[in-house]
C-alpha positions in Angstrom: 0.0 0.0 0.0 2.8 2.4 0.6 4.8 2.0 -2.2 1.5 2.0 -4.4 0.0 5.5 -2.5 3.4 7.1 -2.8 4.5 6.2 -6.1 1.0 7.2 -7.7 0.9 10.8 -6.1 4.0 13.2 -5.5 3.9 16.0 -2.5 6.1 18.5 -1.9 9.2 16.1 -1.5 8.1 14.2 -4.8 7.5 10.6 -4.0 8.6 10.6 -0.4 6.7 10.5 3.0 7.7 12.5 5.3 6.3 11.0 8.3 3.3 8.1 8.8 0.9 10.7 9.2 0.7 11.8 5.9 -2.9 11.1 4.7 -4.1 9.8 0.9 -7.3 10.7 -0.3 -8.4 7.6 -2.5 -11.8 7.2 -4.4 -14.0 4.4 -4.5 -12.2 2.2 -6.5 -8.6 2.8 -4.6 -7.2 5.5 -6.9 -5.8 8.1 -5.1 -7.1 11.6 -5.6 -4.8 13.6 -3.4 -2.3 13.8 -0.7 -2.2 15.8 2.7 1.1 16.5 5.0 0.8 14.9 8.6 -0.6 18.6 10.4 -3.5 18.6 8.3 -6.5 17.5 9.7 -9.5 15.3 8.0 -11.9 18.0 8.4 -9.6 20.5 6.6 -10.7 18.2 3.2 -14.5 17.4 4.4 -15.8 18.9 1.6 -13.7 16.7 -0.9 -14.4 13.5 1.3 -18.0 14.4 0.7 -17.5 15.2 -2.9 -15.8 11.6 -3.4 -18.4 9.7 -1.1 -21.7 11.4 -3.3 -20.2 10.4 -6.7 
């Protein structure tokens, strides 16, 4: 899972994790949408967890 999550979306450092809090945003089938650094908190991207859970 981690080299699949990190290898399919790039942050800031490219393909690395900084720390194993970073969060993935996935869609239904797995794909990952987006990525979020460790201080950012779930309801900081409520409204795109909303988005992905509607479609």
């Amino acid at each position: 899972m981690w080299v699949f999550l990190r290898g399919r979306i790039g942050g800031i450092m490219g393909s690395t994790i900084k720390w194993n809090f970073t969060k993935f945003l996935c869609d239904r089938n797995g794909i990952p949408i987006e990525r979020y650094s460790p201080p950012t908190k779930p309801y900081e991207f409520k409204d795109e967890i909303i988005k992905l859970l509607d479609n």
